[in-house]
C-alpha positions in Angstrom: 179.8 87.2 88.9 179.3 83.5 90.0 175.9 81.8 90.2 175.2 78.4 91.0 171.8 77.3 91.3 170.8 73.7 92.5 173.5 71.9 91.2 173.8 68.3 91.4 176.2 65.0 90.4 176.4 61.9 91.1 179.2 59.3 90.2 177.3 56.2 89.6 174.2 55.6 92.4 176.7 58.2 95.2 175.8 61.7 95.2 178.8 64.0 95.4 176.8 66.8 95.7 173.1 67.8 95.8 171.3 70.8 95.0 174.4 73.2 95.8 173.2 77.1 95.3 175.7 80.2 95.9 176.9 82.7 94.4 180.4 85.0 94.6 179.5 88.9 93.9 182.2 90.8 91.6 185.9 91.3 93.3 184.5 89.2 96.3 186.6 86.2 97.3 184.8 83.0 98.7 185.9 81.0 101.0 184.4 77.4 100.1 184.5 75.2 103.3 184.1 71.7 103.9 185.5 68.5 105.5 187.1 66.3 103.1 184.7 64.6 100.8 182.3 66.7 101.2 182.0 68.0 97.8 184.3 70.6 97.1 186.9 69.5 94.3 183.6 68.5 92.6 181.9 71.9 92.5 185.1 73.4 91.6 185.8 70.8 88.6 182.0 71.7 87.4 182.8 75.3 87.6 185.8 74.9 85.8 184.0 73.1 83.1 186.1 69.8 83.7 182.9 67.8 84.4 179.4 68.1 84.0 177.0 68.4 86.4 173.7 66.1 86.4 171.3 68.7 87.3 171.4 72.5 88.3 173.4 75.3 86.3 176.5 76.8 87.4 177.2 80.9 85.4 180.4 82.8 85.3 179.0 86.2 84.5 176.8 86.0 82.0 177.7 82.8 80.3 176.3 79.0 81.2 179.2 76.6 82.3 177.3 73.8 80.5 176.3 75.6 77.1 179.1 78.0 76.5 182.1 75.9 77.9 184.6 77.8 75.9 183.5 81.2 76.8 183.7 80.2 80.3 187.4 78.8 80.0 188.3 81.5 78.7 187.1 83.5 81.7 188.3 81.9 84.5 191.6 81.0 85.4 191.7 77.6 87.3 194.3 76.3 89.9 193.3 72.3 91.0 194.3 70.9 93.8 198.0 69.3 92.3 198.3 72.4 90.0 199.9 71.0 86.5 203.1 72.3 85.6 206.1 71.2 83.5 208.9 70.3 85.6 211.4 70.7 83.3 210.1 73.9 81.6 212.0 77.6 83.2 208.9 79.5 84.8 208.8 82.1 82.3 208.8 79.8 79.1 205.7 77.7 81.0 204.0 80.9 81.2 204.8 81.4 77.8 203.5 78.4 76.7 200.2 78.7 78.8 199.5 81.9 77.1 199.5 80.5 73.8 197.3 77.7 75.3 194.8 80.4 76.7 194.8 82.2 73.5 196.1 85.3 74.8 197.3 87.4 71.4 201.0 87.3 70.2 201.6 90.9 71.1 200.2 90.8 74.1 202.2 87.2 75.4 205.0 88.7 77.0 203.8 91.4 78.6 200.9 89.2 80.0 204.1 87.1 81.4 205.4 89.6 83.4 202.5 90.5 85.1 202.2 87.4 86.1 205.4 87.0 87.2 205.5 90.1 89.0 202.1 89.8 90.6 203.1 86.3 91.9 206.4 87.4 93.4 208.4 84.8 90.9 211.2 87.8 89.5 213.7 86.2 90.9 212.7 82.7 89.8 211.4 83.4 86.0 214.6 81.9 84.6 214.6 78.9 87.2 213.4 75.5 85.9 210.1 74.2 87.9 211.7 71.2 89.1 214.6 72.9 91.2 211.6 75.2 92.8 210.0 74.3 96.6 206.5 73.3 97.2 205.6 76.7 97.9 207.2 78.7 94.9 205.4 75.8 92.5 202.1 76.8 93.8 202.8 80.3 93.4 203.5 79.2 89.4 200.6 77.6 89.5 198.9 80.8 91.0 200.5 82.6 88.1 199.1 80.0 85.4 195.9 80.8 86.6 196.0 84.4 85.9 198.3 84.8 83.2 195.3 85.5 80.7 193.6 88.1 82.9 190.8 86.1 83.7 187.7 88.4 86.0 187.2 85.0 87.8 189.9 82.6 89.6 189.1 78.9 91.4 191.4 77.6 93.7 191.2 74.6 95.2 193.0 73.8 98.2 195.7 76.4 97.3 197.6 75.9 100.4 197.9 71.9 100.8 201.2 70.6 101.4 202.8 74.0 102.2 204.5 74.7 105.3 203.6 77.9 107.8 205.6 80.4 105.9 204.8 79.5 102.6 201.0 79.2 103.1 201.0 82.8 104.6 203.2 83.9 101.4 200.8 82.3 99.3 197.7 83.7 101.7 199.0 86.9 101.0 199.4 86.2 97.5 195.7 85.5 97.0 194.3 88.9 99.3 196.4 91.1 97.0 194.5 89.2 93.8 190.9 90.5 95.6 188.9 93.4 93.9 190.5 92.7 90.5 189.5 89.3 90.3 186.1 87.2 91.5 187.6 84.3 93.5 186.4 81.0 94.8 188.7 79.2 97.1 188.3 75.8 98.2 189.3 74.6 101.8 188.8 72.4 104.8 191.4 75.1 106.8 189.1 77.5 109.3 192.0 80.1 109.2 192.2 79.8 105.5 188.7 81.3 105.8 188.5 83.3 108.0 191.9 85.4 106.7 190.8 85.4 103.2 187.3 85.4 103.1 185.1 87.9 102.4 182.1 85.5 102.6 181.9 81.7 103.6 180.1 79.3 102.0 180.0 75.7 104.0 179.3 72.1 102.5 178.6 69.4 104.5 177.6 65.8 102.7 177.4 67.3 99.3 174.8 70.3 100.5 175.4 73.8 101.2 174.4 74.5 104.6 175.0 78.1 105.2 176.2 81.1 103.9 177.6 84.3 105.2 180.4 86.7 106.4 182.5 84.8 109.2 181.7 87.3 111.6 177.6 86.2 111.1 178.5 83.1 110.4 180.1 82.7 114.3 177.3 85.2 115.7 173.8 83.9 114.0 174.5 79.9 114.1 177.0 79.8 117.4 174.8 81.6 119.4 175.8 85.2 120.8 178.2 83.5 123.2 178.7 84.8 126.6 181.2 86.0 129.4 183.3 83.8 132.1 183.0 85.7 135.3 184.8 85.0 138.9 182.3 86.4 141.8 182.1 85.7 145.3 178.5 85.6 147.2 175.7 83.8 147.6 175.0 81.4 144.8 171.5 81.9 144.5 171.7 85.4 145.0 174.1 85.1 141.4 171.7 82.9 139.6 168.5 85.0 140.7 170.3 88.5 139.8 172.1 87.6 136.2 168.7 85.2 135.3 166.4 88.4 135.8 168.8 90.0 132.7 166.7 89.1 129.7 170.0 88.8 127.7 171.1 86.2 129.7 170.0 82.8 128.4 171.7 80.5 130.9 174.2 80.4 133.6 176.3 77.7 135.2 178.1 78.3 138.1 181.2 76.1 139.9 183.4 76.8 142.7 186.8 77.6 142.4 189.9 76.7 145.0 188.9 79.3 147.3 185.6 78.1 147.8 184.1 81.7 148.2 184.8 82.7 144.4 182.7 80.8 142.3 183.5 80.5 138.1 180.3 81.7 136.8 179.8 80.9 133.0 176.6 82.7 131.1 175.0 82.2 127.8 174.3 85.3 126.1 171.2 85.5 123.3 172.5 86.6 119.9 173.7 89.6 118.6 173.5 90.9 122.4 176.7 92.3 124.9 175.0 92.8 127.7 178.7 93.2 129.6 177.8 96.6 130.9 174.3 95.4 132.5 175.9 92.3 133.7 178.7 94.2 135.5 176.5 96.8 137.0 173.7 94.1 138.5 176.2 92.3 140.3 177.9 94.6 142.0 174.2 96.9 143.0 173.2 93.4 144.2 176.7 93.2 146.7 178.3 90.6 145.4 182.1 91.0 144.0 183.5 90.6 140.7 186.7 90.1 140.0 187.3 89.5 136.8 184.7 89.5 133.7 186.1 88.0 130.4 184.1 87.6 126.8 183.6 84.3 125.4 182.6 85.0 121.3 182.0 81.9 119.2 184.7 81.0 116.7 184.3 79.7 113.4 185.3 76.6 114.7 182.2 76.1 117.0 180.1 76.7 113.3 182.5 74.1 111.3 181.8 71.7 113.8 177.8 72.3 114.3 177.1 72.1 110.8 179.1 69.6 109.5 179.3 67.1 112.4 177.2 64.5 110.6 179.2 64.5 107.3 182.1 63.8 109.6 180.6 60.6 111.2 179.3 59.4 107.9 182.9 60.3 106.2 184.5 58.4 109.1 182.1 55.2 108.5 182.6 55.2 105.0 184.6 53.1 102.7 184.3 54.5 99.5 184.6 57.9 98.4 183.9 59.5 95.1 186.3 62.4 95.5 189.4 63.4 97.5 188.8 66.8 98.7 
């Protein structure tokens, strides 16, 4: 449904982002990630048509975001990261008004209204004017803004900023139930915002897409397969000659605890291996005594982190940015 290939811009001689390629299958929802300034709000403002890219082309179905602008607009429903409302307008008449704006037909204006309305949980609110609303029912107006028309593909960016705990699961929940009827791309520097959303991840780091994938391959192929934590007592060779003969095992540390004949053994496990069953039945054939055997998977945390630690050093150095996502 979304396919961007090699896209580029720069603002002046800074490149915002550099030969980005990804693409979002139909009903899928993508979880864009990055560390601020690293070139989301610009992807999503090319997307949306709002700016042009230098280089590369970015399709929403079948349609080029550069050549047909206005068949894309009318196909996507877009929510920035300070979504644009009138303040002084009731939720239901803004709606109103952004269906005229989106071109949806006379008849169909009002009904198009309450579905939005309804889908975004605002019943109770469709007569309220948008300035007496919180933080977290104006984004859920802005939610509704975005989908008022029907649109097969909605962009979020940063959807959640600014909300407090409840109201970003509300608004969490809001966008899952959106999934399957809608393609959506979602723009975030929130891990958890990923990973309970997401579908698939796609991470930027300085302006270049660096990996893409499920969460749960993202944290298994580029974290490593992780390992276990294990508290034995024996001989300390004896432990590193009997878990080092496991060919799953690709390293092990060892340090003693309090009671100096328990040891805190930690191993490194190759990927997409659990070798807990072979690891448990070594050590206790070879005598020694376990006590307690834990997992230790990677998080998507430990992938953030690997992949975009050197746009984080270069975004702390820096004193000029050309975006603020």
């Amino acid at each position: 449904m979304i396919e961007v290939q090699n896209l580029s811009k720069f603002f002046g001689s800074t490149a915002a982002i550099t030969d980005v390629t990804f693409s979002v299958r139909e009903g899928e929802i993508l979880g864009f990630l990055g560390p601020n300034g690293a070139g989301k709000t610009t992807t999503m403002r090319i997307l949306s048509g709002y700016i042009a890219a230098n280089r590369g082309t970015a399709k929403i179905g079948e349609y080029e975001v550069h050549r047909h602008s206005l068949a894309v607009r009318k196909r996507i429903g877009y929510l920035p990261e300070n979504p644009p409302l009138y303040l002084d307008m009731t939720v239901k008449s803004f709606l109103a008004f952004v269906t005229q704006i989106k071109g949806v037909p006379r008849r169909d204006r009002a009904k198009s209204v309450n579905n939005a309305i309804e889908r975004c949980f605002l019943e109770d609110k469709r007569n309220t004017l948008i300035r007496k609303l919180s933080k977290g029912y104006r984004q859920r107006v802005g939610i509704a803004s975005a989908i008022v028309h029907n649109p097969p593909v909605i962009i979020l960016d940063e959807p959640t900023i600014g909300l407090d705990p409840r109201q970003i699961i509300e608004v969490r929940n809001l966008i899952k139930s959106l999934a399957g009827d809608h393609t959506i791309i979602l723009s975030t520097h929130l891990l958890s915002e990923v990973s309970m959303i997401s579908d698939r991840v796609t991470i930027i780091a300085n302006g270049t897409v660096v990996a893409t994938n499920t969460p749960d391959n993202l944290m298994m192929e580029l974290a490593g397969g992780g390992g276990y934590t294990l508290d034995i007592s024996g001989d300390i060779e004896l432990i590193e000659s009997t878990l080092n003969n496991l060919p799953e095992v690709s390293s092990v540390s060892i340090s003693p605890q309090e009671n100096q004949e328990r040891k805190q053994v930690k191993i490194t496990c190759s990927p997409n291996t659990e070798p807990g069953d072979k690891i448990a039945t070594v050590l206790v054939n070879s005598g020694l005594h376990l006590y307690e055997m834990k997992r230790d998977k990677p998080t998507l945390e430990d992938v953030f982190l690997e992949l975009t630690a050197q746009d984080i050093k270069e975004e702390d150095s820096a004193t000029i940015e050309p975006e603020s996502n």
